[in-house]
PyMOL Python script that loads the backbone (N, CA, C, O; Angstrom):
from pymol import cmd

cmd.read_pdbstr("""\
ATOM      1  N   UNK A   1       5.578  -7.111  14.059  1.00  0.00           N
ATOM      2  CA  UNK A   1       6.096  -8.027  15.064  1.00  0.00           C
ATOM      3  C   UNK A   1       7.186  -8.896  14.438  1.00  0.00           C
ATOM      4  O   UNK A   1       7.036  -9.305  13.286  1.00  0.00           O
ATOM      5  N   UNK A   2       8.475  -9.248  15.278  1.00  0.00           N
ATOM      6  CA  UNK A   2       9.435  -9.944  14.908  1.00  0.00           C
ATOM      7  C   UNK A   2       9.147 -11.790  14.455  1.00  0.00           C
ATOM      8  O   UNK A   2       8.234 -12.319  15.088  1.00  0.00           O
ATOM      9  N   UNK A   3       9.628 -12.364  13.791  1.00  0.00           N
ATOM     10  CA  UNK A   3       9.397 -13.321  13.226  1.00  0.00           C
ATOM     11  C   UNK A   3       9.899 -14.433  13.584  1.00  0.00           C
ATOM     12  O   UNK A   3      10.516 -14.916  12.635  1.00  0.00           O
ATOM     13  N   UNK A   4       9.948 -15.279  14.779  1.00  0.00           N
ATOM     14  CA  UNK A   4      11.115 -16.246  15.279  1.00  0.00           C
ATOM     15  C   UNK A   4      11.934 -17.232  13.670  1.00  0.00           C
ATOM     16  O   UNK A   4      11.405 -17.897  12.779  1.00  0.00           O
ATOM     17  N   UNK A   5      13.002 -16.960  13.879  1.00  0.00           N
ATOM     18  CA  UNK A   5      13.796 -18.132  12.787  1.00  0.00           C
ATOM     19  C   UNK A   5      13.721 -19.172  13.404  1.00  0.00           C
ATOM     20  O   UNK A   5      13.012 -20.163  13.230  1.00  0.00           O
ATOM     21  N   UNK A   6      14.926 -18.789  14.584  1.00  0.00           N
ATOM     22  CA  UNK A   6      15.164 -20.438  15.437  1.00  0.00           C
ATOM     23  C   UNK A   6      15.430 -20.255  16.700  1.00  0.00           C
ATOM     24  O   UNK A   6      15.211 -19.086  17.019  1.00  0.00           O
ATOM     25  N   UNK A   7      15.803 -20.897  17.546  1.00  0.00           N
ATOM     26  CA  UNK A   7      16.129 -21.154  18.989  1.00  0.00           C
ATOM     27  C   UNK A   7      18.189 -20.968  18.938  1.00  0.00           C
ATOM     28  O   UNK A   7      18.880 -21.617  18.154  1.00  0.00           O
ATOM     29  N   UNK A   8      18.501 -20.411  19.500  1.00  0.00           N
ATOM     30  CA  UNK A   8      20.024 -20.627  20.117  1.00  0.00           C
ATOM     31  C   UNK A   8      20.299 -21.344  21.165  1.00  0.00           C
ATOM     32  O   UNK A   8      19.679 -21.182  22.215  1.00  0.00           O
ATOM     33  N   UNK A   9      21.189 -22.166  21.042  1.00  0.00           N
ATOM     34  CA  UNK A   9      21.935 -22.959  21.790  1.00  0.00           C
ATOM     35  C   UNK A   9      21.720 -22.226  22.901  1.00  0.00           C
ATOM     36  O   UNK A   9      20.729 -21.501  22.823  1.00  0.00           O
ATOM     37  N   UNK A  10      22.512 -22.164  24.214  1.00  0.00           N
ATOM     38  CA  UNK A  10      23.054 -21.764  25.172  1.00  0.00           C
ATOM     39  C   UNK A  10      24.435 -21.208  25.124  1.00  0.00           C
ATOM     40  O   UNK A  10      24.794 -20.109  25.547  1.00  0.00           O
ATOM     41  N   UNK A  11      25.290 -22.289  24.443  1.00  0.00           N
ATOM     42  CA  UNK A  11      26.555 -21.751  24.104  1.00  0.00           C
ATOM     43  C   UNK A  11      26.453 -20.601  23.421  1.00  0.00           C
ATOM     44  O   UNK A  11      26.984 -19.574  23.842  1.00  0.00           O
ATOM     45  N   UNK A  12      25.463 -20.660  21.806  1.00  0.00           N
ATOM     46  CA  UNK A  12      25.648 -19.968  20.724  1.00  0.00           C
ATOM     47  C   UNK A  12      25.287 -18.636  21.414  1.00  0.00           C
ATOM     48  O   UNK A  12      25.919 -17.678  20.968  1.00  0.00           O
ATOM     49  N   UNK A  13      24.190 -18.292  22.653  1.00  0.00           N
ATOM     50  CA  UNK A  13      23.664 -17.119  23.241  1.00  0.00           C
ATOM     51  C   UNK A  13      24.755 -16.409  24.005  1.00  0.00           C
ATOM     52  O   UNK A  13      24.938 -15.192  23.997  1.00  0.00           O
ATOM     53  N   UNK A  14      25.287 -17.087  24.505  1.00  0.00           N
ATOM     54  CA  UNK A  14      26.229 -16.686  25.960  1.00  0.00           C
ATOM     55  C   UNK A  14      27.398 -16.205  24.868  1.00  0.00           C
ATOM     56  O   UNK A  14      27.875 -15.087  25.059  1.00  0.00           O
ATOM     57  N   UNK A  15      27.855 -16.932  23.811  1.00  0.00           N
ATOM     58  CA  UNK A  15      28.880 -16.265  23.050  1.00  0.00           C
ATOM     59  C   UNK A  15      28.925 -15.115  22.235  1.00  0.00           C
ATOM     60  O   UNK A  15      29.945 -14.465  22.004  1.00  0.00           O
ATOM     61  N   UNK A  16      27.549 -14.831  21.713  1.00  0.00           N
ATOM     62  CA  UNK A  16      27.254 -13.582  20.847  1.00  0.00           C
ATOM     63  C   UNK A  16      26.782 -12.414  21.737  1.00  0.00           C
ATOM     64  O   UNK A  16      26.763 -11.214  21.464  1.00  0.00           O
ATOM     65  N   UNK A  17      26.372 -13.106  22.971  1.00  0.00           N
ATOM     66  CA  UNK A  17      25.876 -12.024  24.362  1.00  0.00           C
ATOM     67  C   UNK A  17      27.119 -11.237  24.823  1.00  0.00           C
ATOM     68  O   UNK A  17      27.325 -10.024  24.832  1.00  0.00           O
ATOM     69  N   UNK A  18      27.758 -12.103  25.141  1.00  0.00           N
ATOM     70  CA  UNK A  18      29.330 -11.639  25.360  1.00  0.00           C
ATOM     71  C   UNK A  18      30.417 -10.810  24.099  1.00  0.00           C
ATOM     72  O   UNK A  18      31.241  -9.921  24.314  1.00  0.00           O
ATOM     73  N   UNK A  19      30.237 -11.143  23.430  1.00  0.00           N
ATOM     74  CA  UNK A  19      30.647 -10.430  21.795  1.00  0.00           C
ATOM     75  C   UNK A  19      30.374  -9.162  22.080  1.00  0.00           C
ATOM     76  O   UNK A  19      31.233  -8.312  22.312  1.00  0.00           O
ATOM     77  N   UNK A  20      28.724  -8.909  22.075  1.00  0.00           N
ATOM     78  CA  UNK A  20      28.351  -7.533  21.727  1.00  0.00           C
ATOM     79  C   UNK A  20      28.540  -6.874  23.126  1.00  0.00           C
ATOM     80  O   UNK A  20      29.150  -5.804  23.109  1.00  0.00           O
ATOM     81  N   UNK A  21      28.153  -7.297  24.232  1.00  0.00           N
ATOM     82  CA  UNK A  21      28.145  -6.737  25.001  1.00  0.00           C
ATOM     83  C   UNK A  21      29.934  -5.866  25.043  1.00  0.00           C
ATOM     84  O   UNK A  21      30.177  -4.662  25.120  1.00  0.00           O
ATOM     85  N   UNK A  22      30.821  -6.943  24.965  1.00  0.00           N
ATOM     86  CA  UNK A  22      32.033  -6.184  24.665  1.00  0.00           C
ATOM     87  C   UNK A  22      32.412  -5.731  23.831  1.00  0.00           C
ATOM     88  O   UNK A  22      33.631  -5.568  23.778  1.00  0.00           O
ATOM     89  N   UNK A  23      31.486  -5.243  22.628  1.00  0.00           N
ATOM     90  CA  UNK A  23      31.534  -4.239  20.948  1.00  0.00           C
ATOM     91  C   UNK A  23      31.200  -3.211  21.716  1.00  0.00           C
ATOM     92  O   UNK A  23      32.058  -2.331  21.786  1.00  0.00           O
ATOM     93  N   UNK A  24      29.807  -2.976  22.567  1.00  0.00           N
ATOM     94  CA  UNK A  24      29.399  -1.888  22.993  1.00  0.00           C
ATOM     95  C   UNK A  24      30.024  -0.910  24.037  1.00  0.00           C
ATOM     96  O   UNK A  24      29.910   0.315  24.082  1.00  0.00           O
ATOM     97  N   UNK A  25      30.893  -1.967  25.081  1.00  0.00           N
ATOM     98  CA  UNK A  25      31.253  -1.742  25.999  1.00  0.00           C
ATOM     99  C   UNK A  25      32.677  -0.640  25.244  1.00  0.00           C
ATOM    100  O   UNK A  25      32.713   0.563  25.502  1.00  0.00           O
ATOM    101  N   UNK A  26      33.295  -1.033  24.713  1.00  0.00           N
ATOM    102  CA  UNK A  26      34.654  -0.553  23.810  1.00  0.00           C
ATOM    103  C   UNK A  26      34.069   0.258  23.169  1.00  0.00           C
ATOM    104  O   UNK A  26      34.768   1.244  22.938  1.00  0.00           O
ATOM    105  N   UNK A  27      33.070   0.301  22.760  1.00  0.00           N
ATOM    106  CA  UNK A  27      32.167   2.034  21.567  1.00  0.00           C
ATOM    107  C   UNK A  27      32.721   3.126  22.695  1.00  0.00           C
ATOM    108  O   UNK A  27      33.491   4.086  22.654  1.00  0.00           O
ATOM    109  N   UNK A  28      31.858   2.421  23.808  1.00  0.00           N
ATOM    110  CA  UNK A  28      31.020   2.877  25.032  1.00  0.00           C
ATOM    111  C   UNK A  28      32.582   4.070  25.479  1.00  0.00           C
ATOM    112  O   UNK A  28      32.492   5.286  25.309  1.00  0.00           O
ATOM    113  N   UNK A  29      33.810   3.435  26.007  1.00  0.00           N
ATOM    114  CA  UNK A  29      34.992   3.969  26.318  1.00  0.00           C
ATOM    115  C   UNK A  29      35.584   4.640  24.953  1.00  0.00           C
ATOM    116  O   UNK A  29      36.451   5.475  25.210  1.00  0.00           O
ATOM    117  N   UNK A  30      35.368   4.503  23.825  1.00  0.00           N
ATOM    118  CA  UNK A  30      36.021   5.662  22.734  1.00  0.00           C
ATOM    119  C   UNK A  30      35.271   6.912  22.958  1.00  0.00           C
ATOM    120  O   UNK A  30      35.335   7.534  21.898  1.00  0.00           O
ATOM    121  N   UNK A  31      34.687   7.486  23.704  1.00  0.00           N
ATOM    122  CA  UNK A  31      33.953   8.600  23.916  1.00  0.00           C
ATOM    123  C   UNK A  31      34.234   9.613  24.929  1.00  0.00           C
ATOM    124  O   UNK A  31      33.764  10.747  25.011  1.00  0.00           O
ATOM    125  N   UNK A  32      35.571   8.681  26.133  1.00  0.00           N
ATOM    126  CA  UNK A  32      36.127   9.609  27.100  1.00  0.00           C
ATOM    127  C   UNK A  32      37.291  10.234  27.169  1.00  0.00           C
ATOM    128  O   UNK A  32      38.457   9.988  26.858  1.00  0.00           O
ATOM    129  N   UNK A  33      36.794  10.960  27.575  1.00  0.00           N
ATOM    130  CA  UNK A  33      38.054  11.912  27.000  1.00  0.00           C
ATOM    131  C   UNK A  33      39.495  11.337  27.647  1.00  0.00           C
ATOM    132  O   UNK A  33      40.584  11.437  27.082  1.00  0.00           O
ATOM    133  N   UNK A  34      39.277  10.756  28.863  1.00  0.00           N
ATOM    134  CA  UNK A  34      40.760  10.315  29.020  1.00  0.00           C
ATOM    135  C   UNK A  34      41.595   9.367  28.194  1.00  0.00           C
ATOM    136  O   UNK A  34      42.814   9.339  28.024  1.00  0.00           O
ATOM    137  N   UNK A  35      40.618   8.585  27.715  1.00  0.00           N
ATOM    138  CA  UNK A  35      40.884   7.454  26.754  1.00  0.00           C
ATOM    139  C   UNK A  35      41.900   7.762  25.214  1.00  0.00           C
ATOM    140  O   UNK A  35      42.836   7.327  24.542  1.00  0.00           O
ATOM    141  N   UNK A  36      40.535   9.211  25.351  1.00  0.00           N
ATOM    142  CA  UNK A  36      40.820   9.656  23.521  1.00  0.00           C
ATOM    143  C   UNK A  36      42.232  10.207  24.289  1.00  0.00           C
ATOM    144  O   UNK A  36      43.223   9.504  24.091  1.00  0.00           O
ATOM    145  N   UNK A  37      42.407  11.387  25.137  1.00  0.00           N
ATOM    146  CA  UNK A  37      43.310  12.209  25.170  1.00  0.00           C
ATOM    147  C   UNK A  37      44.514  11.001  26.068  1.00  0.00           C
ATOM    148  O   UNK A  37      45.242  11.545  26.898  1.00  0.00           O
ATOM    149  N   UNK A  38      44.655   9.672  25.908  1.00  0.00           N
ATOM    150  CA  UNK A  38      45.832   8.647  26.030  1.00  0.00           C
ATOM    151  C   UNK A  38      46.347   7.938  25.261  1.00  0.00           C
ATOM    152  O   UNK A  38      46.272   6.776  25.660  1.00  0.00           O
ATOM    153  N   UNK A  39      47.171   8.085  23.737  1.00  0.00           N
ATOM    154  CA  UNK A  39      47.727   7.511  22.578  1.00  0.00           C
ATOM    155  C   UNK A  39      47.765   6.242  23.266  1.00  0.00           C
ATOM    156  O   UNK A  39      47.143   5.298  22.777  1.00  0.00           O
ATOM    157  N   UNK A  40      48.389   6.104  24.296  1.00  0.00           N
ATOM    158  CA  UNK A  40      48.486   4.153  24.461  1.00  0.00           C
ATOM    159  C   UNK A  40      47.611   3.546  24.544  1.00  0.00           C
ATOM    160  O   UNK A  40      47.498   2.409  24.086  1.00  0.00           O
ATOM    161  N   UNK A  41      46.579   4.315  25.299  1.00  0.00           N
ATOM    162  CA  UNK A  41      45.437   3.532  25.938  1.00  0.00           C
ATOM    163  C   UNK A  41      44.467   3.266  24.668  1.00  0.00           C
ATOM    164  O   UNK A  41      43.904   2.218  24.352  1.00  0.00           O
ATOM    165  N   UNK A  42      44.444   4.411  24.096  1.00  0.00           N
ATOM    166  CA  UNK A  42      43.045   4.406  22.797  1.00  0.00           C
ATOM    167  C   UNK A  42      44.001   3.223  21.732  1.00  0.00           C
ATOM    168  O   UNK A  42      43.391   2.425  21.020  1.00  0.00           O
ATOM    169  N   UNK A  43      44.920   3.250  21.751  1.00  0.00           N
ATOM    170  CA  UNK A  43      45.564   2.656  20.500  1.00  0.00           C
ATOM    171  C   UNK A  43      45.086   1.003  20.496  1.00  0.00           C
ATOM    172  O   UNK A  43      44.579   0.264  19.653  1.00  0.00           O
ATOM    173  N   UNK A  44      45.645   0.810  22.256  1.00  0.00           N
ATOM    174  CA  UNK A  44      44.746  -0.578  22.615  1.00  0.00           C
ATOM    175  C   UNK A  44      43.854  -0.617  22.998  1.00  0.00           C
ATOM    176  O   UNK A  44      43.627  -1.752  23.416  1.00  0.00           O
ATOM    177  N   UNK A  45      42.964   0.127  23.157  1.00  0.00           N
ATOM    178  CA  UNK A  45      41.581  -0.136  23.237  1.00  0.00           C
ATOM    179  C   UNK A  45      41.143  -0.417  21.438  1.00  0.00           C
ATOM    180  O   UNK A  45      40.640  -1.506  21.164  1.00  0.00           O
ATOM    181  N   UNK A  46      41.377   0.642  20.269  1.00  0.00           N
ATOM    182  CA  UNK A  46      41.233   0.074  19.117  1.00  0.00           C
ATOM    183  C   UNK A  46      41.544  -1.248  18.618  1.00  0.00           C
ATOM    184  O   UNK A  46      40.751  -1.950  17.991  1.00  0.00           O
ATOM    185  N   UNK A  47      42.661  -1.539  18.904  1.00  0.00           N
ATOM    186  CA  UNK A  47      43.368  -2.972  18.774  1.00  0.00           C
ATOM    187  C   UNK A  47      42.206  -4.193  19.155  1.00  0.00           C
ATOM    188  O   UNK A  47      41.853  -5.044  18.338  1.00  0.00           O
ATOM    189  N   UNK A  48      41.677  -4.094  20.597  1.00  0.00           N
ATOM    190  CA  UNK A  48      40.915  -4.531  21.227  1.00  0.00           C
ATOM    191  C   UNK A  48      39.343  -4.508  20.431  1.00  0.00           C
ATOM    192  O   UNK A  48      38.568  -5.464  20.383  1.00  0.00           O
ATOM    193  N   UNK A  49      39.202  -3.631  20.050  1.00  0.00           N
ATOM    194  CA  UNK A  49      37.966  -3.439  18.986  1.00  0.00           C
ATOM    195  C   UNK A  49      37.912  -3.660  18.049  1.00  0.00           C
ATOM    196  O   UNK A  49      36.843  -4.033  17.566  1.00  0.00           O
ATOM    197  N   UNK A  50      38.919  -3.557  17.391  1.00  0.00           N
ATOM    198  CA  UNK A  50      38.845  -4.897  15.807  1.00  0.00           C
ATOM    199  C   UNK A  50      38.564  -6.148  15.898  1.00  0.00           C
ATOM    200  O   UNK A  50      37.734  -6.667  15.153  1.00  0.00           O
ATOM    201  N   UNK A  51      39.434  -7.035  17.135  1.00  0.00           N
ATOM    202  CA  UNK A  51      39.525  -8.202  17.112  1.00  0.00           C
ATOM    203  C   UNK A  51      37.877  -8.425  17.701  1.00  0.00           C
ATOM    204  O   UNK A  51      37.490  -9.563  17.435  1.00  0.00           O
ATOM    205  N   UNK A  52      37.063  -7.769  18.277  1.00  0.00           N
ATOM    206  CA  UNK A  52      36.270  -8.188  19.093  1.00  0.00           C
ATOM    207  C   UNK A  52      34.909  -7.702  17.883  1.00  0.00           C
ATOM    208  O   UNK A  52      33.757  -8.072  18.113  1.00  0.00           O
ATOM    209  N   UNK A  53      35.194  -6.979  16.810  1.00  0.00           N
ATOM    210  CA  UNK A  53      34.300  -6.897  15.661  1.00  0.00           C
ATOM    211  C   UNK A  53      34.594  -7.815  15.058  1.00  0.00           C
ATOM    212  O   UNK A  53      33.633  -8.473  14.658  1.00  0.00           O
ATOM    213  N   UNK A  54      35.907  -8.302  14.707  1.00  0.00           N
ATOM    214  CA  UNK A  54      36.317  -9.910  13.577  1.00  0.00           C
ATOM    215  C   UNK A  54      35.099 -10.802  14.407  1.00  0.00           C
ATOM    216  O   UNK A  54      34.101 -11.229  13.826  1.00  0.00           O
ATOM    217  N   UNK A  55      35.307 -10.956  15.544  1.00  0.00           N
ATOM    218  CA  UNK A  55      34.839 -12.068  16.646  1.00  0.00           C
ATOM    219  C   UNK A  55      33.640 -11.996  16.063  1.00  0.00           C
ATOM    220  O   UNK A  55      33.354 -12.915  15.295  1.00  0.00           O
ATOM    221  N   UNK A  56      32.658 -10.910  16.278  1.00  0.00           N
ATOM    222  CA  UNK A  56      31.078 -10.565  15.894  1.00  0.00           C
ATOM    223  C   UNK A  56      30.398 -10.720  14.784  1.00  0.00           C
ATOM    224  O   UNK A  56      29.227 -11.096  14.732  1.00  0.00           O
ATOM    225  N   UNK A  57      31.436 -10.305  13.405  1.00  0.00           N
ATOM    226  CA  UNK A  57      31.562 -10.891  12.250  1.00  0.00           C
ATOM    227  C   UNK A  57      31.464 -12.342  11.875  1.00  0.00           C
ATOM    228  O   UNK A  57      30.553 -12.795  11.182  1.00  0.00           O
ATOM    229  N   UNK A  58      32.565 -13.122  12.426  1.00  0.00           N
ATOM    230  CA  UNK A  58      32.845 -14.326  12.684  1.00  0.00           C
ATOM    231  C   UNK A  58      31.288 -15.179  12.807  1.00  0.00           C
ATOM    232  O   UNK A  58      30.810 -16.086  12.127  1.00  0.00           O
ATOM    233  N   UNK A  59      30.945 -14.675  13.604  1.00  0.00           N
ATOM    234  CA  UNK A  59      29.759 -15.092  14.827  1.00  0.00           C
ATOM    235  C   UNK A  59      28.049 -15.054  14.058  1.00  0.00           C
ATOM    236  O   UNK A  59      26.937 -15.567  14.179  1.00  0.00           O
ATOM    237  N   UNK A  60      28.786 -14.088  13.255  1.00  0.00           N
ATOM    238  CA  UNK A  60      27.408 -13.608  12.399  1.00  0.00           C
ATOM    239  C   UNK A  60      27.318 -14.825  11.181  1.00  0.00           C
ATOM    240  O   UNK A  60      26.408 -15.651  11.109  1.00  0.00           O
ATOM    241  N   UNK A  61      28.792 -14.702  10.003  1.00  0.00           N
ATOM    242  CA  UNK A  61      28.960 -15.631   9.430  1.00  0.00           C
ATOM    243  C   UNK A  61      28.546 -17.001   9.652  1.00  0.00           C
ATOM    244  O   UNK A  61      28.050 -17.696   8.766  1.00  0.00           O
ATOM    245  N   UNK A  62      28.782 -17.442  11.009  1.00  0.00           N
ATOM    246  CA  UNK A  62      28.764 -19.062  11.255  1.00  0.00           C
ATOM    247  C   UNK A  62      27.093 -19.191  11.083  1.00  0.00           C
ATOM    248  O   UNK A  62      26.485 -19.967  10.347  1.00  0.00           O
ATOM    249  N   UNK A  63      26.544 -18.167  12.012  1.00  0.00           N
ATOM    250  CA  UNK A  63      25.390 -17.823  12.531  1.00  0.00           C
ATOM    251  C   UNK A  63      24.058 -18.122  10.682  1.00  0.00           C
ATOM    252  O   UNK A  63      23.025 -18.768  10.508  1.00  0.00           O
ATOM    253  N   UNK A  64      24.860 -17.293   9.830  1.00  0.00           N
ATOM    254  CA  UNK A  64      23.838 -16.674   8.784  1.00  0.00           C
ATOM    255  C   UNK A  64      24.147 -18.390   8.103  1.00  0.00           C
ATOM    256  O   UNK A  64      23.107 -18.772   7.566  1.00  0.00           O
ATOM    257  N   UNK A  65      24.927 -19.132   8.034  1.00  0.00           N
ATOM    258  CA  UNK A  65      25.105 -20.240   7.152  1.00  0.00           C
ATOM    259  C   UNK A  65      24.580 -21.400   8.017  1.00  0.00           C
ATOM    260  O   UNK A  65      23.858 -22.034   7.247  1.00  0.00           O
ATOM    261  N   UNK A  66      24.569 -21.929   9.062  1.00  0.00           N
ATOM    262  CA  UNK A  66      23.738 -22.785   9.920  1.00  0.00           C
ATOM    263  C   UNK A  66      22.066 -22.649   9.920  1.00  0.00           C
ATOM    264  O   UNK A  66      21.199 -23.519   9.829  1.00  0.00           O
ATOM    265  N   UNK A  67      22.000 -21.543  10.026  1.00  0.00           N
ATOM    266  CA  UNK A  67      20.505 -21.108   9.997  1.00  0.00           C
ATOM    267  C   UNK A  67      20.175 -20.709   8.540  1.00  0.00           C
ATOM    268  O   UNK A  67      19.051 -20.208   8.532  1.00  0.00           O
ATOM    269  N   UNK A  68      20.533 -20.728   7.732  1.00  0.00           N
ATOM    270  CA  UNK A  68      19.892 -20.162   6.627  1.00  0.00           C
ATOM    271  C   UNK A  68      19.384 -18.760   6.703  1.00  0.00           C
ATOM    272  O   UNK A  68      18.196 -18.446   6.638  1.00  0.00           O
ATOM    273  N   UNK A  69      20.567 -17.808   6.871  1.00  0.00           N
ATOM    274  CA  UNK A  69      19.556 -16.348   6.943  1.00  0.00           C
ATOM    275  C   UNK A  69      20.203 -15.221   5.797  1.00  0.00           C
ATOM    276  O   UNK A  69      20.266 -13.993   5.860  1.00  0.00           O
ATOM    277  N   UNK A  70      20.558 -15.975   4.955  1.00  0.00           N
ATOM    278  CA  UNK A  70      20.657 -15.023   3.945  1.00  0.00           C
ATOM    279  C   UNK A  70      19.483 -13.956   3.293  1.00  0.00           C
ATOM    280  O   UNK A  70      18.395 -14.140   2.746  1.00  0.00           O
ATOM    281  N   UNK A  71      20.103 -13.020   3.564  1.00  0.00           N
ATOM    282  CA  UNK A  71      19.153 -11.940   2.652  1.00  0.00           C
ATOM    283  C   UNK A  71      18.122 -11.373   3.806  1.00  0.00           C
ATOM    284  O   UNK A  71      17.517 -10.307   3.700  1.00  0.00           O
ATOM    285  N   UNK A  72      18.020 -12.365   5.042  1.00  0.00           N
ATOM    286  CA  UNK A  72      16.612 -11.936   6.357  1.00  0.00           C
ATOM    287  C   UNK A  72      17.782 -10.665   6.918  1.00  0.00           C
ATOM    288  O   UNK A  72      18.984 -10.535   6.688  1.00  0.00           O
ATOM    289  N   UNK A  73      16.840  -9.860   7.718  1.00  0.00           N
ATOM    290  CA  UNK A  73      17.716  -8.944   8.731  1.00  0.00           C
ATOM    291  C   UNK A  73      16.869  -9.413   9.423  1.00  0.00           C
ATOM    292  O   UNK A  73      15.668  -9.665   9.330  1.00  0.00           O
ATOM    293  N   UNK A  74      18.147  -9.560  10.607  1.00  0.00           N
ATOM    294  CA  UNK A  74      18.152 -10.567  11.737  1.00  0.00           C
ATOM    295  C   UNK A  74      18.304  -9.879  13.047  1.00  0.00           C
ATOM    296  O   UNK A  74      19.048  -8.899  13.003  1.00  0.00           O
ATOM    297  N   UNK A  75      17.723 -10.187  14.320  1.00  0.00           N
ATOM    298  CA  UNK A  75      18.223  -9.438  15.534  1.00  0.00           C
ATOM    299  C   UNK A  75      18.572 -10.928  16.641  1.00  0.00           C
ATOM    300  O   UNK A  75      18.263 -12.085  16.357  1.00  0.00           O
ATOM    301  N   UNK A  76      19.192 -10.530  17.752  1.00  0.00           N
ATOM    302  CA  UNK A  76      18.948 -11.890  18.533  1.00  0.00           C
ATOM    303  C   UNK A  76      18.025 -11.434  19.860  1.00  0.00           C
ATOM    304  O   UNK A  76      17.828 -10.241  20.095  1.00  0.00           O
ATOM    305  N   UNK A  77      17.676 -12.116  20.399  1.00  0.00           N
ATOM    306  CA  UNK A  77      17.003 -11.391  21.571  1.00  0.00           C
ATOM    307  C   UNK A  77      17.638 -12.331  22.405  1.00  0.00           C
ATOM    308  O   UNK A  77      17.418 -13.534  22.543  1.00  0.00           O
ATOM    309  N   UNK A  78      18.374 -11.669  22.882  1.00  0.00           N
ATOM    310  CA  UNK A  78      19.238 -12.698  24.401  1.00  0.00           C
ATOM    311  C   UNK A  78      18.295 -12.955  25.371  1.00  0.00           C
ATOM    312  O   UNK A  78      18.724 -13.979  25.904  1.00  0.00           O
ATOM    313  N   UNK A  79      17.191 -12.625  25.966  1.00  0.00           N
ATOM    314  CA  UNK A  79      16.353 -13.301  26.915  1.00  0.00           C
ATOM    315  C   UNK A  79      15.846 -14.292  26.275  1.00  0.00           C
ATOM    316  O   UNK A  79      16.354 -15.362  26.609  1.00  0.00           O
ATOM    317  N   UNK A  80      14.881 -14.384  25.325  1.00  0.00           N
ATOM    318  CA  UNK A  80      14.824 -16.046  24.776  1.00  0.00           C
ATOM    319  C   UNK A  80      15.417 -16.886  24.262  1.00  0.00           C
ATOM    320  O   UNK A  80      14.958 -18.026  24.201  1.00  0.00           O
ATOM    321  N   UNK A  81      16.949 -16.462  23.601  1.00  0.00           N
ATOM    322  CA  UNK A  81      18.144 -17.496  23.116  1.00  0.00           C
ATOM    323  C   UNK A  81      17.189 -17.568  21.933  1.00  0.00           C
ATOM    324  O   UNK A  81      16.715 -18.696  21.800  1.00  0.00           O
ATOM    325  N   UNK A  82      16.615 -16.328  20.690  1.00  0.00           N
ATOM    326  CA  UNK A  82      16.129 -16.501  19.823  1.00  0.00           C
ATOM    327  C   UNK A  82      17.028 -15.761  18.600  1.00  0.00           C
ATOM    328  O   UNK A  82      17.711 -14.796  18.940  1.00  0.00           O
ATOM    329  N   UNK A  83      17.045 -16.100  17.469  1.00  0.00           N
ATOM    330  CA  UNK A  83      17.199 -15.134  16.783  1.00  0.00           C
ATOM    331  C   UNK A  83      15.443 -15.213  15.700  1.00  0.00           C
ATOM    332  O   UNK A  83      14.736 -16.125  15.270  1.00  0.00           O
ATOM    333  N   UNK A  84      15.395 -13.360  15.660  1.00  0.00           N
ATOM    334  CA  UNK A  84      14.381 -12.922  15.267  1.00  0.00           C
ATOM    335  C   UNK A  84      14.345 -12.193  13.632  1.00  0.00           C
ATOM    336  O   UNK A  84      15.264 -11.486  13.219  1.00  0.00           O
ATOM    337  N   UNK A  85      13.238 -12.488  12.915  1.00  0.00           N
ATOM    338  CA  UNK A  85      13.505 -11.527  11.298  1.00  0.00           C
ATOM    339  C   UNK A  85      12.489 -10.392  11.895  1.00  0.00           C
ATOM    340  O   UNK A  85      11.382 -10.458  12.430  1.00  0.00           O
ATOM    341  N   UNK A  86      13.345  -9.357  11.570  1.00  0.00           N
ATOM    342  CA  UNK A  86      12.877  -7.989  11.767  1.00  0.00           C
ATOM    343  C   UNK A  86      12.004  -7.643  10.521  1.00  0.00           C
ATOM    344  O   UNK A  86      11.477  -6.535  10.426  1.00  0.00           O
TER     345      UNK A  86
END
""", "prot")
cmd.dss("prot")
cmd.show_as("cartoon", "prot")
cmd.util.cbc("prot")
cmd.orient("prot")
């Protein structure tokens, strides 16, 4: 069973909710073929997927030094605004 660390803000939830949801969402479209088979479109959709992994990165960083979670592997569970040690 997962291990509660701490509680998330509201802000801190809604911002990392939104992060991943748009990491996954952008995985989600590198897989169609119209996408792949459109140099413009995939080029900015990649473009779009770096900045939105920096973002997640970012997010993680702020995340692992406020809370003290060095060295824990960590999950968040967006219905309780928790982050959890796996």
């Amino acid at each position: 069973m997962d291990k509660v660390i701490c509680r998330l803000t509201e802000e801190e939830k809604d911002e990392i909710e939104a992060i991943f949801e748009r990491k996954v969402a952008l995985e989600n479209l590198t897989k169609l073929p119209d996408v792949v088979n459109n140099p413009a479109l995939y080029e900015k959709l990649i473009a779009d997927y770096g900045k939105t992994t920096i973002r997640f990165q970012k997010w993680w960083q702020t995340a692992t030094e406020k809370y003290q979670l060095q060295g824990k592997e960590v999950r968040v569970d967006f219905e309780n605004a928790q982050l959890l040690e796996v």
